[in-house]
MIGULO-331889 format. One record per residue (C-alpha): residue number from 1; residue in one letter; x, y, z. Coordinates in Angstrom, 1 decimal. Example, Ala and Ser with C-alpha at 12.3 -4.5 7.8 and 13.67 -1.06 7.14 Angstrom:
REM MIGULO-331889
(rec 1; 'A'; (12.3; -4.5; 7.8)) (rec 2; 'S'; (13.7; -1.1; 7.1)) 
//
This chain:
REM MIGULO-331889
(rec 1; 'X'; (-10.5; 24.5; -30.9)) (rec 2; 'X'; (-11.7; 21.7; -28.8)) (rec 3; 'X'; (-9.2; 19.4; -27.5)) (rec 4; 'X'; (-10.6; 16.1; -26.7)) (rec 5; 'X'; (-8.7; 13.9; -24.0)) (rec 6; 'X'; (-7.5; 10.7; -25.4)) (rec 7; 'X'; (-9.5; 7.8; -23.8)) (rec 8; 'X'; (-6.5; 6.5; -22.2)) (rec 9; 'X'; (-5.7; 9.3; -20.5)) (rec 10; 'X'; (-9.6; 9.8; -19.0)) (rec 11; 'X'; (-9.3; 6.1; -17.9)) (rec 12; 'X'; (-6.1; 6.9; -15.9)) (rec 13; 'X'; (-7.2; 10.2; -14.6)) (rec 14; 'X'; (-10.7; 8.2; -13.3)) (rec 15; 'X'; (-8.4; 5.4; -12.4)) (rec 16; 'X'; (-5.7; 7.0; -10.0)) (rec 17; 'X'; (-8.5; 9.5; -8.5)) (rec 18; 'X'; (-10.7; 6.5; -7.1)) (rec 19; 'X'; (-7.5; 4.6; -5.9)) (rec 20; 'X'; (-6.6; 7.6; -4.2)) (rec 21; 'X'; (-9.9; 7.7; -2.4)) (rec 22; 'X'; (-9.4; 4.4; -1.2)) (rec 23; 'X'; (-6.2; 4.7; 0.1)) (rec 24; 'X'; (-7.4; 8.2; 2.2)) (rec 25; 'X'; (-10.4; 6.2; 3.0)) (rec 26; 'X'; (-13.1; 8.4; 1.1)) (rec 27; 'X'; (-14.5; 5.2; 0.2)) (rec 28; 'X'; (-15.1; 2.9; 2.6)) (rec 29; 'X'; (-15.3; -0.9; 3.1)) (rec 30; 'X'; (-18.1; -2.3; 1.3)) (rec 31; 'X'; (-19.0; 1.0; -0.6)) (rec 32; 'X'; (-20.4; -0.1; -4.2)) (rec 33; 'X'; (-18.6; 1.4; -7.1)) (rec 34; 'X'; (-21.6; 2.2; -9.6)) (rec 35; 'X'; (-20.6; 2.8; -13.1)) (rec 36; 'X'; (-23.4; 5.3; -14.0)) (rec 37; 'X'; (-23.0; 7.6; -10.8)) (rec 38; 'X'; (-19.4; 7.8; -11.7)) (rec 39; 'X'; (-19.3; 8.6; -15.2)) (rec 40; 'X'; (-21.3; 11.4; -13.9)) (rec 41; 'X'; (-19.6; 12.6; -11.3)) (rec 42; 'X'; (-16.3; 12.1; -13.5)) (rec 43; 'X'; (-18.1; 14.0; -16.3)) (rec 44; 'X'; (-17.0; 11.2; -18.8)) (rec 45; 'X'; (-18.7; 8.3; -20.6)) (rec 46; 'X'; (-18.8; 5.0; -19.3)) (rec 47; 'X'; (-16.6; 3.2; -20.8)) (rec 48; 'X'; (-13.2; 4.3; -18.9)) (rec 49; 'X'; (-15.0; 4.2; -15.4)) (rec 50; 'X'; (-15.8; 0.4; -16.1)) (rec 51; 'X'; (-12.0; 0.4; -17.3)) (rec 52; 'X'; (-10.8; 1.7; -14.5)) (rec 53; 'X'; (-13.1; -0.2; -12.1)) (rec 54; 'X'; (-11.8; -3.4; -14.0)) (rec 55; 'X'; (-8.0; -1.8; -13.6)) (rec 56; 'X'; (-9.1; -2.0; -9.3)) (rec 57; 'X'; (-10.1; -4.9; -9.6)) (rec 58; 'X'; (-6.8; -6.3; -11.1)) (rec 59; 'X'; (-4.7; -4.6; -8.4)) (rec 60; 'X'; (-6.9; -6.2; -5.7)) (rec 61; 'X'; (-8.5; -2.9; -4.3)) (rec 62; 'X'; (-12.3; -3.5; -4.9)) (rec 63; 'X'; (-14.1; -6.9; -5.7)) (rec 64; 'X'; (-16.9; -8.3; -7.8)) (rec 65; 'X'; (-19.3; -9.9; -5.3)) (rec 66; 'X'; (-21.7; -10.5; -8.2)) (rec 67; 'X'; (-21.3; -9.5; -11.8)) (rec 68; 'X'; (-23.6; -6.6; -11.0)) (rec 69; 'X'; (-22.3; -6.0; -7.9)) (rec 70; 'X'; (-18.7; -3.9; -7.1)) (rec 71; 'X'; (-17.6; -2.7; -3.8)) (rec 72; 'X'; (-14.1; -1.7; -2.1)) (rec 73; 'X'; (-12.5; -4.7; -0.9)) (rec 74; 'X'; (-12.2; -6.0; 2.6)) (rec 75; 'X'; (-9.2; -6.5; 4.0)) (rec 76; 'X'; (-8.4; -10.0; 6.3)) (rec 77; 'X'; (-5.3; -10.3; 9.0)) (rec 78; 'X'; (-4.2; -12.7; 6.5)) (rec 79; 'X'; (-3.7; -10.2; 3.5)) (rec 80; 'X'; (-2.2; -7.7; 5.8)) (rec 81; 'X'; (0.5; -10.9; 6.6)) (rec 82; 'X'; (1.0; -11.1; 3.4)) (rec 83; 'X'; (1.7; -8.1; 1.8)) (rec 84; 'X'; (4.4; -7.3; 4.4)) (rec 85; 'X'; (5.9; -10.8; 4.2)) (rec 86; 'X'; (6.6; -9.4; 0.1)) (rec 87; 'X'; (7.6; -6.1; 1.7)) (rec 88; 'X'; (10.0; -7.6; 4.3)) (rec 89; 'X'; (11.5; -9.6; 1.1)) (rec 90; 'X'; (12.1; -7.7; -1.3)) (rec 91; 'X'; (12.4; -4.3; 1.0)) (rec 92; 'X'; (15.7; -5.7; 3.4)) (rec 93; 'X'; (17.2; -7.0; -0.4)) (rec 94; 'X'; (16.5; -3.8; -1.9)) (rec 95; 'X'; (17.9; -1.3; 1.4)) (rec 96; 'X'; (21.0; -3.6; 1.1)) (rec 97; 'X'; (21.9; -2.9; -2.1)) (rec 98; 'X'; (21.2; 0.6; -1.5)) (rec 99; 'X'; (23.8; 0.6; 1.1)) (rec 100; 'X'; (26.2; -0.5; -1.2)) (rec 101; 'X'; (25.3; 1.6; -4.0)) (rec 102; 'X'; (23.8; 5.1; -2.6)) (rec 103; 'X'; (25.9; 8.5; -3.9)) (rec 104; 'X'; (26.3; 11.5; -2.5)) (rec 105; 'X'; (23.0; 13.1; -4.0)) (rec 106; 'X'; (20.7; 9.8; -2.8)) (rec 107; 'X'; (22.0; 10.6; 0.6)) (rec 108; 'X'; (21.0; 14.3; 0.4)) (rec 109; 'X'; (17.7; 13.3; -1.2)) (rec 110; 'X'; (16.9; 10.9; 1.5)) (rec 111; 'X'; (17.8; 13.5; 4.4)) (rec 112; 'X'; (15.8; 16.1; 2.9)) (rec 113; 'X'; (12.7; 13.9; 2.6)) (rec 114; 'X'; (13.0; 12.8; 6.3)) (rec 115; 'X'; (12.9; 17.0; 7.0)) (rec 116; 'X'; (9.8; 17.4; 4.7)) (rec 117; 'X'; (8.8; 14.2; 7.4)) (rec 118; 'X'; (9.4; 16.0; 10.5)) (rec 119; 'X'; (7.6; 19.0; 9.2)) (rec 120; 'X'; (4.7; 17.0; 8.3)) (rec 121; 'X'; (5.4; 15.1; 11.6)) (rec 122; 'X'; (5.2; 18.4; 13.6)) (rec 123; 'X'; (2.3; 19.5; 11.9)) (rec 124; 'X'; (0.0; 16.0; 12.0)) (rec 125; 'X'; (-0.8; 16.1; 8.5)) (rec 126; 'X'; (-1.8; 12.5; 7.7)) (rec 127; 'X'; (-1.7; 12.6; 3.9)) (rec 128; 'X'; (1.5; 14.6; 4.2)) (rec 129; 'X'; (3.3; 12.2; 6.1)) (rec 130; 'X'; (1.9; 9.1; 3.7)) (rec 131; 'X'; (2.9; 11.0; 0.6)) (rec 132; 'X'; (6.6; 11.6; 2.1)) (rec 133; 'X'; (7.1; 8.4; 3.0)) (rec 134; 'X'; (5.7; 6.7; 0.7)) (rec 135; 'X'; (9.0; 8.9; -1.6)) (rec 136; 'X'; (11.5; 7.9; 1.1)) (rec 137; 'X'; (10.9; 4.1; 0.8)) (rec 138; 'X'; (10.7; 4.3; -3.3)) (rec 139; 'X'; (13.7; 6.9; -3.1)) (rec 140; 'X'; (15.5; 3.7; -1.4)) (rec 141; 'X'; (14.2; 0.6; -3.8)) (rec 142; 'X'; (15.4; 3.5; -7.2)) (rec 143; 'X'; (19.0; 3.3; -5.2)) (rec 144; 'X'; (18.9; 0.1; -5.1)) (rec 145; 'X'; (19.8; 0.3; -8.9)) (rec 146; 'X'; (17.9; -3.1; -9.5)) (rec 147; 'X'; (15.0; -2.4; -12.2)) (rec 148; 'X'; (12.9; -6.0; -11.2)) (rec 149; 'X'; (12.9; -5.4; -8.2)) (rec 150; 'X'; (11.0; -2.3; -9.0)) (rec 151; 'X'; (8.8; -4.1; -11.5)) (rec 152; 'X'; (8.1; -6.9; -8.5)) (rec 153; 'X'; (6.7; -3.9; -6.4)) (rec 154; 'X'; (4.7; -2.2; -8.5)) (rec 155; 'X'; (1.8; -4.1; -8.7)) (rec 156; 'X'; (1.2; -4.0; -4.8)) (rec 157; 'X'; (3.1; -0.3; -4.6)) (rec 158; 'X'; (-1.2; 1.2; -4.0)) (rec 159; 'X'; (-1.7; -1.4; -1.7)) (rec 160; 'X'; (1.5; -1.0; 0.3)) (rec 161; 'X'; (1.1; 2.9; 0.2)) (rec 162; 'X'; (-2.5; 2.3; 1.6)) (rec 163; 'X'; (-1.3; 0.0; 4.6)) (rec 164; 'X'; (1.3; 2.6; 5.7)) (rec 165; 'X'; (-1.2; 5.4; 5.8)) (rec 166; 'X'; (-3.4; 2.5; 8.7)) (rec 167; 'X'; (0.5; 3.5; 11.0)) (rec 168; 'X'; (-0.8; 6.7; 12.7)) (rec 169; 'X'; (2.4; 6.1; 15.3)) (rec 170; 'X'; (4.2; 9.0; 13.0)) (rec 171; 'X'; (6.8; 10.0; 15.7)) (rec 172; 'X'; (8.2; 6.5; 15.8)) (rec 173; 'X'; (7.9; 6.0; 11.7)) (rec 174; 'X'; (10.2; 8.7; 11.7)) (rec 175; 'X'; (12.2; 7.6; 14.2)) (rec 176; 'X'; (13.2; 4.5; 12.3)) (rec 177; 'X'; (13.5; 6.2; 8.7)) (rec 178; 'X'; (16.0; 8.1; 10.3)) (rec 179; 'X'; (17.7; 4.8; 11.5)) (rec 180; 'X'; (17.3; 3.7; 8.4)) (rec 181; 'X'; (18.9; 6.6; 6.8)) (rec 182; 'X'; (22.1; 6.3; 8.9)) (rec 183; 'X'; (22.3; 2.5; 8.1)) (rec 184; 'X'; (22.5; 3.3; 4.6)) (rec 185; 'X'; (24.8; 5.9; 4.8)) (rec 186; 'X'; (27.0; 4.2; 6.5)) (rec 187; 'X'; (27.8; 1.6; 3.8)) (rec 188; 'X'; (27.2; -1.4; 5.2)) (rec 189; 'X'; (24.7; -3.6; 3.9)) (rec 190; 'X'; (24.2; -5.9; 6.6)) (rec 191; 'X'; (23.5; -3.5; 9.1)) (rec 192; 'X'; (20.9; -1.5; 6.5)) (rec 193; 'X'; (19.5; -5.0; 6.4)) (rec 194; 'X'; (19.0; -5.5; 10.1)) (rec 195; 'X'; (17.6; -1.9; 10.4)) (rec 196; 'X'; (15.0; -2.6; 7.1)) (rec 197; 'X'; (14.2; -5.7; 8.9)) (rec 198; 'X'; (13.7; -4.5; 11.7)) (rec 199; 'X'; (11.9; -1.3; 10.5)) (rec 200; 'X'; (9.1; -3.6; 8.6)) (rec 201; 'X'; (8.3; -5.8; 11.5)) (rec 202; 'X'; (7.8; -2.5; 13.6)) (rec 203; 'X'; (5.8; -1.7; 10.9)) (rec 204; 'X'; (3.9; -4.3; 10.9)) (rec 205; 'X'; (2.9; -4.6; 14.5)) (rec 206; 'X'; (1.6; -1.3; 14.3)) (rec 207; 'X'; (-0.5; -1.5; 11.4)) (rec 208; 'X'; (-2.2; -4.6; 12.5)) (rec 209; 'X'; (-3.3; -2.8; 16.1)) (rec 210; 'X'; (-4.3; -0.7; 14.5)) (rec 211; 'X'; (-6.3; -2.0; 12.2)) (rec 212; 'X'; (-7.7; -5.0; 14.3)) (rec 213; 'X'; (-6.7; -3.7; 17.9)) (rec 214; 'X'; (-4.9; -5.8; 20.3)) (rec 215; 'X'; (-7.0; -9.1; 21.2)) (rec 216; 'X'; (-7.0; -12.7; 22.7)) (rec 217; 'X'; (-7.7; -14.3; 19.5)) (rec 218; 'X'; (-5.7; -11.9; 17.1)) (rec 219; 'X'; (-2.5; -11.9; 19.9)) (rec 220; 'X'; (-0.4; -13.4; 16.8)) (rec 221; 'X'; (-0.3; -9.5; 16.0)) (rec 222; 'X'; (2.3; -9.0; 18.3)) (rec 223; 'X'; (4.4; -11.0; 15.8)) (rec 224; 'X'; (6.3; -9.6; 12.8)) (rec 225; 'X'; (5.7; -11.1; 9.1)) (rec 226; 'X'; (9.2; -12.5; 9.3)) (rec 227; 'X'; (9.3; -14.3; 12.8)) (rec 228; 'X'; (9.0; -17.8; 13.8)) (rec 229; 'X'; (5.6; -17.8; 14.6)) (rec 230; 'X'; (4.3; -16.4; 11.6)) (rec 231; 'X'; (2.1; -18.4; 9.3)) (rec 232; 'X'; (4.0; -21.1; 8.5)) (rec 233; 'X'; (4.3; -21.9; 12.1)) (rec 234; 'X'; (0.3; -21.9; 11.9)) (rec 235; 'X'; (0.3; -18.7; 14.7)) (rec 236; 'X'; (0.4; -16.1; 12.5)) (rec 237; 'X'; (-2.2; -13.7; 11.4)) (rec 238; 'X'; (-4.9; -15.5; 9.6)) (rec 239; 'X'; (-8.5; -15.5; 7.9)) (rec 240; 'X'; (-9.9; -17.5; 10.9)) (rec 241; 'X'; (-10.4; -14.9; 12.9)) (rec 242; 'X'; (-13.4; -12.8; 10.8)) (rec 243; 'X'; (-11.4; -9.6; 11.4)) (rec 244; 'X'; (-11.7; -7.4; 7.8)) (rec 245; 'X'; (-11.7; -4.1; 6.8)) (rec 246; 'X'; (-11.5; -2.0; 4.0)) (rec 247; 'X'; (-9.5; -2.2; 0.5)) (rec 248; 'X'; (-6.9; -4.5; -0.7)) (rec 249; 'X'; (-6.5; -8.2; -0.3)) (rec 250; 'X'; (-5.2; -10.5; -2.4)) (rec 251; 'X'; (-7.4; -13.6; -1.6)) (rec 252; 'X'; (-10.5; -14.9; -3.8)) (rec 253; 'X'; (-13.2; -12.6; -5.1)) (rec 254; 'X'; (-11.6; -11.0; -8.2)) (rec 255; 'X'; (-14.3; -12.0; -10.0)) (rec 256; 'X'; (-15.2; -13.4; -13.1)) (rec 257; 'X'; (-16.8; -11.0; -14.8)) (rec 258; 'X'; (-18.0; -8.0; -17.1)) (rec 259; 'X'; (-19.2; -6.6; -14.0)) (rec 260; 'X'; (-21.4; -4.4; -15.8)) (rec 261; 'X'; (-25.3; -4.9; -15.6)) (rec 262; 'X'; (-28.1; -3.0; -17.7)) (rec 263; 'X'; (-28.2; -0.3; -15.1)) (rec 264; 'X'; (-24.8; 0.9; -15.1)) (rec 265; 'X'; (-23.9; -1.1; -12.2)) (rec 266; 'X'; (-20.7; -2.9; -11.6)) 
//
């Protein structure tokens, strides 16, 4: 007997396999997402790949830039800012309360996710080391016991996941998770909050060279999210300087529409 796979499920296996390939960068900045080609390469009908698409959309990974036109999104200085200016917030509050509230077995789960980071460390495996500390990091916001904070992350978890796989300084990212292990560990909040704080501007820094490289006009990368001359000080990373790149944002362009067309475009 024929099982048939419910349609929500074929609209979240369609969905998490094309946010997956924008976060490894299989698709690239500006590449079109066309309904017809995949719900063929999918093997499904059309109806969850314009779901999905429409799901990407939502969580600010592609863009309509016409309603029969879809592509990955481009990402500014600005969004970057952003997104770790929400990280730096809710992540320092979160490793704080983990400080305070961390057993026995959350230790032992953090320590052996920073070894499964050294291995993949050692061994220069890119989507290794993203997948392992992507875990440590939610390891840290689940021991922080609070459930809103979770629910306040997850609609920027893909995009957050995405920006630390742009950090190819791997050595020093596990440098600090092991910082930021002992901090925790220790029990005291304040000083888990100095090392998250810390940890997330690092983070930040490195991203940003990496992504835009280190310039005259985009010298405000040298700043973390967090620091006086961040974008309320009007120094900050920011739109102005026409740097972009691949995937999410969370600026204009969502789009209005159906974003489906007559030829299966979107």
């Amino acid at each position: 007997m024929t099982t048939v796979e419910p349609l929500g499920a074929v609209r979240e296996r369609v969905l998490s396999s094309l946010r997956q390939e924008i976060i490894a960068g299989r698709l690239l900045p500006g590449d079109r997402l066309v309904e017809r080609e995949l719900a063929e390469r999918f093997g499904v009908s059309r109806v969850p790949v314009r779901e999905a698409i429409r799901a990407l959309v939502a969580e600010g990974f592609v863009l309509f830039e016409t309603p029969r036109r879809t592509v990955v999104r481009r990402l500014t200085p600005a969004d970057v800012a952003e997104l770790f200016e929400l990280r730096e917030a809710l992540e320092v509050y979160a490793t704080g309360l983990a400080a305070q509230r961390a057993t026995r077995a959350d230790l032992a789960e953090l320590e052996e996710l920073l070894d499964r980071a050294a291995d993949a460390t050692d061994a220069d495996d890119a989507e290794a080391i993203t997948d392992v500390n992507t875990r440590f990091h939610d390891r840290i916001l689940a021991m922080a016991g609070n459930s809103l904070l979770i629910s306040v992350m997850e609609p920027v978890d893909g995009r957050l996941r995405w920006l630390t796989r742009q950090n190819e300084e791997w050595p020093q990212l596990l440098a600090e998770h092991r910082e930021l292990y002992e901090a925790i560990a220790s029990g005291d909040r304040e000083r888990a909050r100095s090392h998250a704080l810390a940890h997330v501007q690092a983070n930040y820094r490195s991203t940003v060279r990496h992504l835009f490289g280190d310039t005259d006009s985009g010298g405000d990368a040298d700043m973390g999210p967090g620091e006086d001359t961040g974008p309320d000080a009007g120094t900050g990373p920011d739109a102005g300087t026409g740097t972009e790149i691949a995937v999410p944002g969370n600026g204009s362009g969502s789009g209005s529409g159906s974003g489906a067309d007559s030829e299966g475009e979107v």
